[in-house]
NUTISE-642649 format. One record per residue: x, y, z of N, C-alpha, C, O, CB in turn; residue in three letters. Coordinates in pm, whole numbers, plus 50000, padded with zeros to 5 digits. Glycine has a CB too. Example, Ala and Ser with C-alpha at 12.3 -4.5 7.8 and 13.67 -1.06 7.14 Angstrom:
2
51319|49431|50780|51230|49550|50780|51320|49670|50780|51424|49668|50846|51131|49553|50905|ALA
51285|49775|50708|51367|49894|50714|51290|50003|50787|51341|50114|50804|51408|49940|50572|SER
! end
This chain:
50
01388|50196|55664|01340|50240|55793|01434|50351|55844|01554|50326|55837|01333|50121|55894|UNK
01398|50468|55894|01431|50566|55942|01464|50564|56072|01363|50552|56141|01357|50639|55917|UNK
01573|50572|56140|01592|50585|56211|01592|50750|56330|01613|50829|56238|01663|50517|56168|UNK
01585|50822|56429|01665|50946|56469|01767|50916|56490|01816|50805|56512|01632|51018|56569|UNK
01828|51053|56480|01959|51097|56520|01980|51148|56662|01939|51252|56713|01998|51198|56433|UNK
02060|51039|56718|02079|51063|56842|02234|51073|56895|02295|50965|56898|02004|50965|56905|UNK
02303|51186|56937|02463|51145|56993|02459|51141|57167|02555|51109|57237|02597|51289|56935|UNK
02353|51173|57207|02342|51174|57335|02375|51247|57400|02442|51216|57498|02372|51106|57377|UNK
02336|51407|57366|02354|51505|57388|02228|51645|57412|02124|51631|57346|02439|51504|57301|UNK
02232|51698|57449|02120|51774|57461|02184|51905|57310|02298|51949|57292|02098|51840|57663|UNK
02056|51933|57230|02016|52069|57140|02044|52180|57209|01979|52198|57312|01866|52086|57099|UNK
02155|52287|57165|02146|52398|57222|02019|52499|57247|01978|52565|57343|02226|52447|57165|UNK
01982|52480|57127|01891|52532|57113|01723|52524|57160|01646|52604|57213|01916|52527|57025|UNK
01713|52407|57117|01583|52347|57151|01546|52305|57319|01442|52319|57383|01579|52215|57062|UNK
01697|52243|57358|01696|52217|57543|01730|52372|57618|01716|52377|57741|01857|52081|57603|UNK
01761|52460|57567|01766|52604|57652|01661|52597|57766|01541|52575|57750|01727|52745|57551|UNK
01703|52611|57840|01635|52673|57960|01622|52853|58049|01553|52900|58140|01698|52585|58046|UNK
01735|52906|57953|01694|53016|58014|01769|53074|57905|01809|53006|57811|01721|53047|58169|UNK
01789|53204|57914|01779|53312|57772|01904|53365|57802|01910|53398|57920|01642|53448|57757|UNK
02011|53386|57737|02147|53396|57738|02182|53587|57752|02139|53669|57671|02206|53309|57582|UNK
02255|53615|57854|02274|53733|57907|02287|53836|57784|02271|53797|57668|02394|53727|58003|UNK
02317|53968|57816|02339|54091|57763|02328|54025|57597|02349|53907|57568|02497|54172|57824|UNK
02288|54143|57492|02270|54075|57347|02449|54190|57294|02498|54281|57362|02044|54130|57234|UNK
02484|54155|57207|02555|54199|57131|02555|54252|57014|02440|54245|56971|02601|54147|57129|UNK
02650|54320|56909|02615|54393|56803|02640|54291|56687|02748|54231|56685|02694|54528|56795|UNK
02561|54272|56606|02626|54170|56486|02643|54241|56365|02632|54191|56254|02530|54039|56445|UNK
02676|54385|56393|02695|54470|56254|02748|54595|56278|02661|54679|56295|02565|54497|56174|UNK
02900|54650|56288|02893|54739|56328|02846|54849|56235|02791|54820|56129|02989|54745|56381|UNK
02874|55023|56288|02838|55115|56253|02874|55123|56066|02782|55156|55992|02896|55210|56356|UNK
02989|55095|56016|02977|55138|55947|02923|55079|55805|02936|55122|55690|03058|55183|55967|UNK
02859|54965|55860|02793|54899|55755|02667|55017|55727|02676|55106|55642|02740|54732|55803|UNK
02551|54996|55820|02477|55114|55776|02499|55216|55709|02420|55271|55632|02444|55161|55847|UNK
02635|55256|55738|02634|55434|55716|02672|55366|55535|02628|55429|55439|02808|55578|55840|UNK
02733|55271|55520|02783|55262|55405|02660|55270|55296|02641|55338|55195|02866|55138|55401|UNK
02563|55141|55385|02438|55117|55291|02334|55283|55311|02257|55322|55223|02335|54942|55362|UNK
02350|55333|55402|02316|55468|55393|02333|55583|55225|02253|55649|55158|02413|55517|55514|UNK
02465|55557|55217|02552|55654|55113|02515|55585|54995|02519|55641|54886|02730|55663|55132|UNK
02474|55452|55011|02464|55356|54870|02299|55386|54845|02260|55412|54731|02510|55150|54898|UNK
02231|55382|54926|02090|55446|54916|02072|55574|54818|01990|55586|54728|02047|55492|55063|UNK
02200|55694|54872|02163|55859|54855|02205|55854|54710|02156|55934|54630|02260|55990|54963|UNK
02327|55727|54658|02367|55721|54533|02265|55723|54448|02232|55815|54373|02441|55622|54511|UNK
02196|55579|54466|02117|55534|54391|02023|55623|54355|01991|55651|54239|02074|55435|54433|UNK
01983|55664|54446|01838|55801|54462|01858|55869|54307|01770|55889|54223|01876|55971|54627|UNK
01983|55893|54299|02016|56026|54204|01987|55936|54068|01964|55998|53964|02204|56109|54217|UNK
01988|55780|54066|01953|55759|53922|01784|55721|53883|01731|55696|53774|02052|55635|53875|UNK
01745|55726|53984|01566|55767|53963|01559|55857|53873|01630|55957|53878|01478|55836|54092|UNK
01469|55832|53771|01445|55963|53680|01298|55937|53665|01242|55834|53628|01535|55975|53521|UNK
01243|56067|53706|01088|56133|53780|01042|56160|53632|01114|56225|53556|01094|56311|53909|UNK
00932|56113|53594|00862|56149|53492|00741|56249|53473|00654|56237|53559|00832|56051|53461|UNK
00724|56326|53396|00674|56472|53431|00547|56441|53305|00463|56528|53280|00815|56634|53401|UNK
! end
C-alpha cells in the first residue's frame, strides 16, 4: 500500500501564489558568442556538392 509523501509543508512550486519579481540572466554573454564562433567553425567543414 502506497502511501503520499507528506512533511507538512507547502510545494514551492505547485502552492505559488504569485509570480516572483524581475527575471534574471541564466547565461551570460559569452556563452553565445562562443557557440556563435563554434557554429562559423563548423560551417567551413560542410562540403557543398556540385
Amino acid at each position: 500500500m502506497l502511501f503520499p509523501f507528506d512533511v507538512g509543508i507547502s510545494h514551492p512550486i505547485l502552492e505559488a501564489d504569485e509570480v516572483p519579481g524581475g527575471t534574471s540572466s541564466l547565461i551570460g554573454d559569452a556563452y553565445p558568442a562562443a557557440l556563435a564562433d563554434a557554429a562559423t567553425e563548423l560551417s567551413g567543414l560542410v562540403v557543398e556538392e556540385e
